[in-house]
Backbone as numpy.savetxt, mean C-alpha at the origin, in Angstrom:
# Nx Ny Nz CAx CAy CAz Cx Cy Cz
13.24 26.78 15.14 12.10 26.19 14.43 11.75 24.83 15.05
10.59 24.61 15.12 10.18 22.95 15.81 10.16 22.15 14.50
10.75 21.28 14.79 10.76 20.16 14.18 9.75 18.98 14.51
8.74 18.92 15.50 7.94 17.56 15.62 7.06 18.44 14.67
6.84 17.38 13.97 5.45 17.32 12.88 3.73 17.38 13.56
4.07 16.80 15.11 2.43 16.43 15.41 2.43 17.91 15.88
3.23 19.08 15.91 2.76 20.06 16.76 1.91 20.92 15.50
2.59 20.31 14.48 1.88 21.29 12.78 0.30 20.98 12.78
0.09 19.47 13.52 -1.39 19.09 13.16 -2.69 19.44 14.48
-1.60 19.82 15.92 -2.28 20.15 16.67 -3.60 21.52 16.43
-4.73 20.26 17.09 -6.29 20.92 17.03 -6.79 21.15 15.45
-5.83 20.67 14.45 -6.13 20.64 13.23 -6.59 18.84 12.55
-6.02 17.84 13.29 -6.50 16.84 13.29 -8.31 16.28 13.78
-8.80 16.82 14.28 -10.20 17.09 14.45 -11.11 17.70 13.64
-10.83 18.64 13.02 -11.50 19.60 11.64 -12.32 18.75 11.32
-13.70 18.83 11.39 -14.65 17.99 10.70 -14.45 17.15 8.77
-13.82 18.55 8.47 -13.73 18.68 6.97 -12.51 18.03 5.81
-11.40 17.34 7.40 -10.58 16.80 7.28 -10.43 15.41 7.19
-10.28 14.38 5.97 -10.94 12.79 5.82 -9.29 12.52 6.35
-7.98 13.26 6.20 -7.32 12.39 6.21 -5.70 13.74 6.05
-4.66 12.86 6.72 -3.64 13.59 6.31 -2.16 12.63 6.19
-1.63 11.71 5.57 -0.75 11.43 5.34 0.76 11.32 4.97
1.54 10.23 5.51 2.85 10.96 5.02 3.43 9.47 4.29
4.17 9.89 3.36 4.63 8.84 2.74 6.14 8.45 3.19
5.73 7.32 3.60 7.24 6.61 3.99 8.19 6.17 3.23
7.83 5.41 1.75 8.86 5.35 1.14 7.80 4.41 0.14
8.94 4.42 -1.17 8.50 2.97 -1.81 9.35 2.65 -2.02
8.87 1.06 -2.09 10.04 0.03 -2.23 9.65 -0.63 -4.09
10.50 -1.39 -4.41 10.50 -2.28 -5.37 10.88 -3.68 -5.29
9.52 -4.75 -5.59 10.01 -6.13 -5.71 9.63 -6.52 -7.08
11.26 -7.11 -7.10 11.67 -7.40 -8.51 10.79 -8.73 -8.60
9.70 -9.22 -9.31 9.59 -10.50 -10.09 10.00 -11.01 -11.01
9.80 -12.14 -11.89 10.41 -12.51 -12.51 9.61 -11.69 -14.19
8.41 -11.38 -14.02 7.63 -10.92 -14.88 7.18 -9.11 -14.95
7.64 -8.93 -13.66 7.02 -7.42 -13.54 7.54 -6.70 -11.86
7.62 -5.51 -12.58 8.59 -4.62 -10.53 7.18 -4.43 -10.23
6.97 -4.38 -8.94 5.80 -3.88 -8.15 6.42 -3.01 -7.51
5.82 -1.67 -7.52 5.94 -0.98 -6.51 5.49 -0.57 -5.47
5.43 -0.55 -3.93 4.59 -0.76 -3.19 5.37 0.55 -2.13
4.08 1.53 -2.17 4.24 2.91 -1.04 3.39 2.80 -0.09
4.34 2.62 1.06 4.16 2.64 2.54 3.83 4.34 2.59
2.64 4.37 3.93 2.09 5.69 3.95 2.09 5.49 5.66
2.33 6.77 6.27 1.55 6.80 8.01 0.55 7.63 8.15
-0.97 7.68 8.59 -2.15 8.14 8.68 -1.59 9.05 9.84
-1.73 9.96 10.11 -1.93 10.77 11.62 -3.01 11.22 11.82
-4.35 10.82 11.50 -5.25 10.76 12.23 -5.39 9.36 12.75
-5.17 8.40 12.27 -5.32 6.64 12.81 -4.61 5.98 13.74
-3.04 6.76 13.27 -1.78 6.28 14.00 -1.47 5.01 13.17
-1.72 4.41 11.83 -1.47 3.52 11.15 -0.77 3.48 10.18
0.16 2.43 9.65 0.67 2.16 8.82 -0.38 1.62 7.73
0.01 1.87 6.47 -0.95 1.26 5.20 0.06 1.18 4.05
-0.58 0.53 3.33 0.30 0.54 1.97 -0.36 0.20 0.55
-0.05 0.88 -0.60 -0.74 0.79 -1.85 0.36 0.27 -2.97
-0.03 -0.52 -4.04 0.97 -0.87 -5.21 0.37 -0.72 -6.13
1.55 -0.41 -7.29 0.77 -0.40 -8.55 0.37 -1.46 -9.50
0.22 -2.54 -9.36 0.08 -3.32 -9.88 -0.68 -4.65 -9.22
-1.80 -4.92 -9.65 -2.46 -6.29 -9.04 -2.59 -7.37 -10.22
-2.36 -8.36 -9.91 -2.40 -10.05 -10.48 -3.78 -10.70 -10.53
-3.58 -10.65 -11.57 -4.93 -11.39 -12.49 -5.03 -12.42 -12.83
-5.36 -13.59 -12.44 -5.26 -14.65 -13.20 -6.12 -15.02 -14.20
-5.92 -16.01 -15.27 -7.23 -16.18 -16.22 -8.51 -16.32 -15.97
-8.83 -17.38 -14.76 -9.92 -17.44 -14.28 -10.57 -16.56 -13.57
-10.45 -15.42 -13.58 -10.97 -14.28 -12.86 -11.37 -13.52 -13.46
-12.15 -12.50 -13.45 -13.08 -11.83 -14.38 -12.18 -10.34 -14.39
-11.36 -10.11 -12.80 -10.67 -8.98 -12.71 -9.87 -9.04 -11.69
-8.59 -8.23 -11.24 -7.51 -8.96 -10.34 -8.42 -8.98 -9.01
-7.47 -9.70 -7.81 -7.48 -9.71 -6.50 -7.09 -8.67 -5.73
-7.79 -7.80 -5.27 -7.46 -6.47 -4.78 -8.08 -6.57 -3.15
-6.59 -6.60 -2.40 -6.92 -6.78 -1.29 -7.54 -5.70 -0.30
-8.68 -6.15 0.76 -9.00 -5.15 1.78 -7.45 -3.91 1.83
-7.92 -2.82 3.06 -7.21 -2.18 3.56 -6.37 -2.93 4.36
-5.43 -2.99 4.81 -4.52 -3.73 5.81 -3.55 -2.64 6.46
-3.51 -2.57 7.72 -2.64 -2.08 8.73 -2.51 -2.61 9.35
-0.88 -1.44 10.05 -0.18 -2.02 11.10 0.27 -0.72 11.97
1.20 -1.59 13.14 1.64 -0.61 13.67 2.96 0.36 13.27
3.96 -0.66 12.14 4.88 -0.39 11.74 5.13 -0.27 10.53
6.24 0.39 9.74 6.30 0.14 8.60 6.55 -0.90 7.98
7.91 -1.39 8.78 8.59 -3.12 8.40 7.43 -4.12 8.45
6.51 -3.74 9.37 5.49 -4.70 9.39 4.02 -4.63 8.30
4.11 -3.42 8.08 3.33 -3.46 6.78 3.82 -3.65 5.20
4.99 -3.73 5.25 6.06 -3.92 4.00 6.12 -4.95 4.01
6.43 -5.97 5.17 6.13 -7.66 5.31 4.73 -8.17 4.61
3.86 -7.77 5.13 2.25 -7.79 5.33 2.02 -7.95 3.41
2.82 -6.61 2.91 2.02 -6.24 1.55 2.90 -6.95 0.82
4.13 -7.43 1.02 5.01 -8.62 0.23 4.53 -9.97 -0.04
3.95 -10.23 1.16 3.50 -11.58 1.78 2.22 -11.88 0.55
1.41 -11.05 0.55 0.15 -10.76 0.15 0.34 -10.63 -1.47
1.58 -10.03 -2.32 1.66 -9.83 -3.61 1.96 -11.76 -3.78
2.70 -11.89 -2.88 3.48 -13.51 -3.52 2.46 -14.69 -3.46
1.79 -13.85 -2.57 0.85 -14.98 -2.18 -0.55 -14.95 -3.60
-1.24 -13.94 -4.18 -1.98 -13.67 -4.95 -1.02 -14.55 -6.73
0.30 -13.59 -6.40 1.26 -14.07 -7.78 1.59 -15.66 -8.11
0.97 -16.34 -9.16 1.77 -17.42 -9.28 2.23 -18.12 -10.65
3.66 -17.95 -10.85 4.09 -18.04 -12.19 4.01 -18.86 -13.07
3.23 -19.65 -12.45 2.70 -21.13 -13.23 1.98 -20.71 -14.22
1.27 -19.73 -13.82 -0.25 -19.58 -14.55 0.01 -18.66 -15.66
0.06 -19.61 -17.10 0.50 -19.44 -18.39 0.17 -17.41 -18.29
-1.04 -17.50 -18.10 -2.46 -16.96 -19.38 -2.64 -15.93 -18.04
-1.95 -15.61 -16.88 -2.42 -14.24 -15.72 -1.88 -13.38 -16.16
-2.32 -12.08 -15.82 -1.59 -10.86 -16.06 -1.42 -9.90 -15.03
-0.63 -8.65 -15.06 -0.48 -7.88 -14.16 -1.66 -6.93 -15.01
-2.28 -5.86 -14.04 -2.96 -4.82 -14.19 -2.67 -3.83 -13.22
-2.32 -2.50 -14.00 -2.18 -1.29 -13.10 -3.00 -0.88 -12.16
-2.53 -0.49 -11.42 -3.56 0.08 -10.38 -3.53 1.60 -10.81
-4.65 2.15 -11.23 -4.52 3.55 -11.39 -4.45 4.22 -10.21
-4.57 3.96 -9.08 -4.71 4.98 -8.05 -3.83 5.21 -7.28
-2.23 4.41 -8.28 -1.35 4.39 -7.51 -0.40 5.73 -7.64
């Protein structure tokens, strides 16, 4: 039996009718002090990209609705797991009495 995966998608990656085919790399969990985020790393094989989605985005009071970042890729996973860590801590800040977490439904 073959085991490479790209031979399953050969001449099937072109299909007009095809937006997309993904594989999920894993999810991770970062513990905050207020709430786990979970964040699933995915690899595109039509793009050749790393991406990643979480369930949960940070709201602060002054905002009408959370900060929901563009798409972001990479070439790697470690490097998109960096990327989407960087990006939760950076949005999160525990000061702020009155923010909240909100689900991401599309996670």
């Amino acid at each position: 039996m073959d085991t490479n995966i790209n031979n399953v998608f050969e001449g099937v990656l072109g299909c007009p009718q095809l937006k997309g085919f993904v594989k999920v790399v894993g999810i991770w969990e970062l513990i905050l002090t207020e709430q786990t985020i979970k964040i699933k790393v995915t690899y595109n094989y039509m793009t050749k990209f790393y991406s990643y989605i979480v369930s949960h985005y940070y709201q602060r009071v002054t905002e009408d609705r959370p900060r929901i970042p563009p798409e972001i890729i990479d070439n790697t996973p470690e490097g998109i797991l960096k990327r989407a860590i960087r990006i939760i801590l950076s949005a999160y800040d525990n000061n702020h009495i009155d923010g909240k977490w909100v689900i991401n439904k599309d996670f």
